[in-house]
C-alpha positions as CSV (number, residue, x, y, z in Angstrom):
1,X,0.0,0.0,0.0
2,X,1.2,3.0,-0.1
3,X,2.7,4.4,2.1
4,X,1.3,8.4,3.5
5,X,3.7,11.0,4.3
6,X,2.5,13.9,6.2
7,X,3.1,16.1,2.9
8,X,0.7,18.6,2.7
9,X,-1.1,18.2,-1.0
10,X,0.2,14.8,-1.8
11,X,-2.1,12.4,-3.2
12,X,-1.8,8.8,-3.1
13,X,-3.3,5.7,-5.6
14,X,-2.4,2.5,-6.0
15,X,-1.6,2.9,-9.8
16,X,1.9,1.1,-8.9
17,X,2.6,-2.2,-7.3
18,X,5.2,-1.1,-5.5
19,X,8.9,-1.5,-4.5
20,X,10.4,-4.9,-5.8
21,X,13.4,-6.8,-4.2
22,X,16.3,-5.4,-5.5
23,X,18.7,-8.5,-5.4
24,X,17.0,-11.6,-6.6
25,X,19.4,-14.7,-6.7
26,X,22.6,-14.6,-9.2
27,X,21.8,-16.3,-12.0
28,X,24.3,-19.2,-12.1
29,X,26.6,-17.7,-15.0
30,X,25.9,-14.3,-15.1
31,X,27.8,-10.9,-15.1
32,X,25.6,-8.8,-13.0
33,X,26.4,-4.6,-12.7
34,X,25.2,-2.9,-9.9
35,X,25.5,1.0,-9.3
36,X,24.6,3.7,-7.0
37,X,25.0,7.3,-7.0
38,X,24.6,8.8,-3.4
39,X,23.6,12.4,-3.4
40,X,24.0,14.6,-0.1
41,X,23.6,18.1,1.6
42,X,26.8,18.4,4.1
43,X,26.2,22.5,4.2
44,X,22.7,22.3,3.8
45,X,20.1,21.8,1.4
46,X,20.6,25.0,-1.1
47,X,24.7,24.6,-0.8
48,X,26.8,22.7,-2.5
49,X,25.5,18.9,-2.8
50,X,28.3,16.0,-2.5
51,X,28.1,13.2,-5.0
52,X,29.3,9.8,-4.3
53,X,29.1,6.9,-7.1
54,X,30.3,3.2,-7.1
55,X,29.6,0.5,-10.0
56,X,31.1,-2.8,-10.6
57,X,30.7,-6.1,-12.5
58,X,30.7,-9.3,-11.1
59,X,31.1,-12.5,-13.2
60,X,29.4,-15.2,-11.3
61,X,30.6,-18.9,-12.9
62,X,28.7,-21.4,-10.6
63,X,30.8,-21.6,-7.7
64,X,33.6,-19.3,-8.9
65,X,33.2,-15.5,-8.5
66,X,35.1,-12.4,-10.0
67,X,34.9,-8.8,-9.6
68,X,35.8,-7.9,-13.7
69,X,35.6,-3.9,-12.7
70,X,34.7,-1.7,-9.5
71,X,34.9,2.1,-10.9
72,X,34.5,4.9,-8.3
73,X,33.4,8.5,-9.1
74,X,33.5,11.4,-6.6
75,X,31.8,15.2,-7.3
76,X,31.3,18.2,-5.3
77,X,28.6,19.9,-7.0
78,X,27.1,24.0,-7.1
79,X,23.6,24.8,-6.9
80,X,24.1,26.4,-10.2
81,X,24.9,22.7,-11.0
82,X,28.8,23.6,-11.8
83,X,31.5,21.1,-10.4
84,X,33.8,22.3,-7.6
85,X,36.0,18.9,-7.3
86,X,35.7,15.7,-9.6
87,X,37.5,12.8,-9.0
88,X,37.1,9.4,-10.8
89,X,38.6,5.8,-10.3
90,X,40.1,4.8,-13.0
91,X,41.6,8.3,-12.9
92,X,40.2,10.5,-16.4
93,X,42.1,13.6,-16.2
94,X,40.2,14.6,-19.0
95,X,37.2,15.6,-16.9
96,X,38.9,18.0,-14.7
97,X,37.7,20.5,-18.0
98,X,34.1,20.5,-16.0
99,X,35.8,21.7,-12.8
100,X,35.8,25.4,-11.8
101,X,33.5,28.7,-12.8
102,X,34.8,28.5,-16.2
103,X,34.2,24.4,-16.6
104,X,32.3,22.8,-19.1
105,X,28.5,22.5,-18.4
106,X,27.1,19.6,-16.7
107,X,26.1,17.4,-19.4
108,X,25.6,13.7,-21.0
109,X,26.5,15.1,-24.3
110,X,29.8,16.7,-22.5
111,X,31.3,14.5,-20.4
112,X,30.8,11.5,-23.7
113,X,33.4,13.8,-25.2
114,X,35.8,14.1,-22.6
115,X,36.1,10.6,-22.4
116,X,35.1,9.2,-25.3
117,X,36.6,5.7,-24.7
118,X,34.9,4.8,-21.6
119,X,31.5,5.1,-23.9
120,X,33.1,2.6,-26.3
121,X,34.6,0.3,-23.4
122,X,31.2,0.3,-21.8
123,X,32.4,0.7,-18.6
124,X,30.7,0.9,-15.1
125,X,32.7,4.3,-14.8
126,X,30.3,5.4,-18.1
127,X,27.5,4.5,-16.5
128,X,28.1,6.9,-13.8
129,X,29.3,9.9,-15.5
130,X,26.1,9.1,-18.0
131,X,23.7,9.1,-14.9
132,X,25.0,11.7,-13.4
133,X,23.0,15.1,-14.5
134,X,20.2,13.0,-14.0
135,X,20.6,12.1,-11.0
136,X,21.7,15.2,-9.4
137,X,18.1,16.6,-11.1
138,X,16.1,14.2,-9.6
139,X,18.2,15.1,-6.2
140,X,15.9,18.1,-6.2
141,X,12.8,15.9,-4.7
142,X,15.0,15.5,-1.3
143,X,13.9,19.5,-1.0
144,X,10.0,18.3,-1.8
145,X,10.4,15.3,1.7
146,X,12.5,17.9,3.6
147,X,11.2,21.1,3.8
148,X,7.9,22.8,5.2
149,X,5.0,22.8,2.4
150,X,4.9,26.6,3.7
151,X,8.7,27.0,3.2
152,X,9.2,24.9,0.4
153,X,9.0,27.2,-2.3
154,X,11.2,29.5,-1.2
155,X,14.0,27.2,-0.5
156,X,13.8,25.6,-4.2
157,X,14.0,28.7,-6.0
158,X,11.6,28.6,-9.1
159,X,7.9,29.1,-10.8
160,X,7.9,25.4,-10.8
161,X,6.1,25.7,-14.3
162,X,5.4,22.6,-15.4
163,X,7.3,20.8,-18.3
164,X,4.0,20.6,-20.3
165,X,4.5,16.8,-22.9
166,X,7.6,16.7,-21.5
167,X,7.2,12.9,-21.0
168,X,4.1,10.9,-20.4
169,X,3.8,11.7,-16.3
170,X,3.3,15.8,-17.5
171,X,1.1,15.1,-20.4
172,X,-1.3,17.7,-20.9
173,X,-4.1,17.4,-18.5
174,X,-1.9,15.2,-16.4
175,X,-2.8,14.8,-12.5
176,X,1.1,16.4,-12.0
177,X,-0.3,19.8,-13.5
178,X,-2.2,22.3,-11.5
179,X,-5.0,24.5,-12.9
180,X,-2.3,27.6,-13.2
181,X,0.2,25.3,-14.8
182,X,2.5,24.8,-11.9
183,X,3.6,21.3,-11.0
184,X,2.2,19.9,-7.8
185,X,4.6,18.1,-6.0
186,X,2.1,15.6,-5.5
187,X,4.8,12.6,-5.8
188,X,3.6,8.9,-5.4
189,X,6.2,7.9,-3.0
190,X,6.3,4.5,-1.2
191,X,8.2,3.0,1.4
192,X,11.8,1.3,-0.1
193,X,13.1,-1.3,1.7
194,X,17.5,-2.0,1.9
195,X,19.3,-3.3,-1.9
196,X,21.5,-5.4,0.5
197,X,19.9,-8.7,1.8
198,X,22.0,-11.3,4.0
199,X,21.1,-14.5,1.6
200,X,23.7,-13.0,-0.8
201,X,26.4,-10.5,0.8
202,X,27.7,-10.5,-3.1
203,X,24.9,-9.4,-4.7
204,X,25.9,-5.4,-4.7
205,X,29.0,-3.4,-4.8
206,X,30.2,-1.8,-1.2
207,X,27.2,0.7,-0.5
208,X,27.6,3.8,1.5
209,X,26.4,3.8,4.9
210,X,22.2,4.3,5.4
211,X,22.1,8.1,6.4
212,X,19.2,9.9,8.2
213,X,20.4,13.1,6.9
214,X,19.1,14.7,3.5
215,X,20.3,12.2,0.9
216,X,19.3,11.0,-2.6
217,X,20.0,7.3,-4.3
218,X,19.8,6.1,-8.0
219,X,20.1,2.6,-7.7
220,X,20.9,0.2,-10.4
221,X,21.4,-3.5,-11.0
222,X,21.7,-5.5,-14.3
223,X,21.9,-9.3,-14.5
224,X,23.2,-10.8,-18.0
225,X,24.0,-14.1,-19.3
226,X,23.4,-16.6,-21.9
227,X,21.2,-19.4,-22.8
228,X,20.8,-19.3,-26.8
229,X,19.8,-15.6,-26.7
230,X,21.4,-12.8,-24.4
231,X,19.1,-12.5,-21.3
232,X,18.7,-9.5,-19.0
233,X,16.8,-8.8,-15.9
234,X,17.3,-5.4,-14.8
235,X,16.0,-3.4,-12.0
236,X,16.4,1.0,-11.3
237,X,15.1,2.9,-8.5
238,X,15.7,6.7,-7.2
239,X,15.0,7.1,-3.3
240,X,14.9,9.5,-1.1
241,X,15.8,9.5,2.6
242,X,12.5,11.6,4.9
243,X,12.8,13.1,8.6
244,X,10.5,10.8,9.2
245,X,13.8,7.4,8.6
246,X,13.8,5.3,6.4
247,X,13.7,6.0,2.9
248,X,11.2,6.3,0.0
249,X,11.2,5.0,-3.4
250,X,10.4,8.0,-5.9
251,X,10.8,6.1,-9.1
252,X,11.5,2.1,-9.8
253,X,11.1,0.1,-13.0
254,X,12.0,-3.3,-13.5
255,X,12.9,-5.1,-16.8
256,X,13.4,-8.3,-18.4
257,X,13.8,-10.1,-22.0
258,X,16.2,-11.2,-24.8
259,X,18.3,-10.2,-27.3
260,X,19.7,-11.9,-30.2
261,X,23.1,-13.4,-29.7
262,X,24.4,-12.3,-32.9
263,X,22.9,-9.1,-33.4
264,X,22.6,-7.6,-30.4
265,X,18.5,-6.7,-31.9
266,X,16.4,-6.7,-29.2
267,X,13.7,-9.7,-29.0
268,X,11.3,-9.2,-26.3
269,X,10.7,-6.7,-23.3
270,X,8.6,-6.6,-20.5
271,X,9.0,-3.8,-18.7
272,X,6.9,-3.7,-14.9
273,X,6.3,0.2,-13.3
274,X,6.6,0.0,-10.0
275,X,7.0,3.3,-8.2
276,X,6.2,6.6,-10.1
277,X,5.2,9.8,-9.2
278,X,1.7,10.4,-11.1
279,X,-1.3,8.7,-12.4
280,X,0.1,8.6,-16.0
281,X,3.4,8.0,-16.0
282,X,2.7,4.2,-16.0
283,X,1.1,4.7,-19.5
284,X,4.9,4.8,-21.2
285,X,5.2,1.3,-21.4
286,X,2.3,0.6,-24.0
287,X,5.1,2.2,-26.1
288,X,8.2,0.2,-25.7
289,X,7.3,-2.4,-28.3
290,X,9.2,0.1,-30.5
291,X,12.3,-0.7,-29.3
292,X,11.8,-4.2,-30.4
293,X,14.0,-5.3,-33.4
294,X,17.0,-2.2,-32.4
295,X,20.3,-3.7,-31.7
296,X,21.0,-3.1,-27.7
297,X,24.0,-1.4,-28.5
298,X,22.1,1.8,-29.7
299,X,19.8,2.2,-27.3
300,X,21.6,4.9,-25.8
301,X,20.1,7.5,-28.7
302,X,17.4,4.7,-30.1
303,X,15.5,5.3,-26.9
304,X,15.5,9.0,-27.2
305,X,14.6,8.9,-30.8
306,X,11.4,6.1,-30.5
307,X,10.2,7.2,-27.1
308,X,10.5,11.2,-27.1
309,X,7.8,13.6,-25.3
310,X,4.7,11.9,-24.2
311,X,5.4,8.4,-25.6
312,X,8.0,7.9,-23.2
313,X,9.3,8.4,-19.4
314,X,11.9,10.1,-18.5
315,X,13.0,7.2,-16.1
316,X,11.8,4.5,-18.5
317,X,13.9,5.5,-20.6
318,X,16.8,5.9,-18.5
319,X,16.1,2.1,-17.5
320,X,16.3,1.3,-21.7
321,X,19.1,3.2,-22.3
322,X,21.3,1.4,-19.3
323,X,21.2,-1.5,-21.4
324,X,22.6,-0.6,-24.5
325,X,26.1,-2.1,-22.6
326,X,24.5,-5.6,-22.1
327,X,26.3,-6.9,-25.3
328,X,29.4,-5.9,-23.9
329,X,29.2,-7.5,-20.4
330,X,28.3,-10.7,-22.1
331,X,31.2,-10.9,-23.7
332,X,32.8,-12.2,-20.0
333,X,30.4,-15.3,-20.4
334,X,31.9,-16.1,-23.8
């Protein structure tokens, strides 16, 4: 059920199931990714936020286990969304151009061309520098569980106009979109429980300690291997930590199918919503049959091109686009 947060405004529906479990079993010969990006306030929540990202791959070969990558990245952040200190492990000294007033704007588009061959490895360390922007976006909703309805607008600075056909949750006429156009900050939140479970102390990377401090997560986890076809089973989740402990998942989607072995072209996908903020956002994934037939490995722009404005989500296809690296982590199974 979901779960009510004294939020003044919010409505809640059941048009989600709510949060999965995170770490189902390893599949017995499988590379599985797993990555988080912390997001925290140590001066407060309109300074400076601190980022802290970790992903790795794990082989799993029946018994036999082997961490194939654990990449590391580090980012002190402005409010105008500039970088005071970035650090990364392996070491790119190529991003330092987005440190400083004069850096680079915070970007996808950017930082794939400061380090173009981490895009073309497919590395965990790619996956973090492609999730960051987003993630430090999204880092915004800590404000919405944090704050005084009566102070809230103050402290986030804005009209809070909202991104009309943006995506499918801001539709027009969408539940998100008051009658003078402003977004609501109604958010569908429900209660997320740990990614860690003791059955499996492998089944995620090291993860930063719980906090009960301001804090945002984006949480992923991809399980590959091979049985004919490529297989994936794939799970993503932003949460938020409240005053109230614990934390709250904002948005989750979990995904499954096949690829073809050969050509990478994408055979089926079931995609299953299961945290998002408003009424319509669920709606996205009538669409995804689009993507069938496109070779994982251009996902990254085939998602933006077949899923743009109101026929996608933004977080949907975040989720799609995380796998266009599948064909590469198979290649450890081979």
């Amino acid at each position: 059920m979901p779960y009510e947060l004294p939020v003044v405004g919010r409505v809640l529906t059941n048009a989600v199931s709510g949060p999965s479990n995170p770490s189902p079993p390893r599949p017995p010969h499988s590379v599985r990714r797993t990555s988080t990006i912390d997001i925290d306030f140590p001066d407060g929540l309109t300074a400076s936020r601190r980022v802290r990202g970790r992903a790795r791959d794990f082989l799993t070969n029946g018994q036999e286990t082997k961490v194939l990558a654990d990449d590391v990245l580090i980012a002190t952040v402005n409010p105008d969304r500039s970088y005071e200190f970035l650090f990364s492990f392996p070491d790119r000294p190529a991003l330092q151009a987005l440190v400083g007033p004069e850096g680079t704007p915070n970007s996808r588009r950017v930082m794939n061309a400061l380090v173009p061959e981490e895009q073309g490895a497919g590395s965990p360390l790619y996956l973090l520098l492609d999730d960051m922007p987003g993630a430090l976006f999204i880092s915004g909703h800590v404000l919405v569980e944090w704050i005084a309805p009566e102070e809230r607008m103050t402290a986030m600075s804005g009209d809070f106009m909202a991104p009309v056909d943006v995506c499918m949750g801001y539709a027009a006429g969408s539940n998100a979109i008051g009658d003078d156009g402003k977004c609501l900050l109604i958010h569908q939140v429900q209660p997320a429980g740990p990614l860690m479970t003791e059955e499996d102390p492998l089944a995620w990377h090291k993860l930063q300690d719980e906090s009960d401090q301001p804090a945002l997560r984006r949480a992923r986890r991809i399980d590959t291997w091979l049985d004919g076809d490529i297989h994936f089973d794939a799970y993503f989740q932003d949460s938020s930590t409240t005053p109230h402990h614990g934390r709250v998942a904002v948005h989750e989607y979990c995904l499954s199918g096949t690829a073809d072995f050969h050509t990478g072209e994408l055979l089926t996908l079931k995609v299953d919503p299961r945290v998002l903020p408003f009424d319509a956002c669920p709606q996205a994934t009538k669409n995804v049959h689009r993507m069938i037939g496109i070779p994982l490995q251009q996902f990254r722009q085939a998602v933006v091109e077949q899923l743009p404005g109101t026929l996608g989500c933004t977080h949907l296809n975040d989720a799609l686009r995380a796998l266009a690296e599948v064909p590469i982590m198979v290649t450890s199974l081979q």
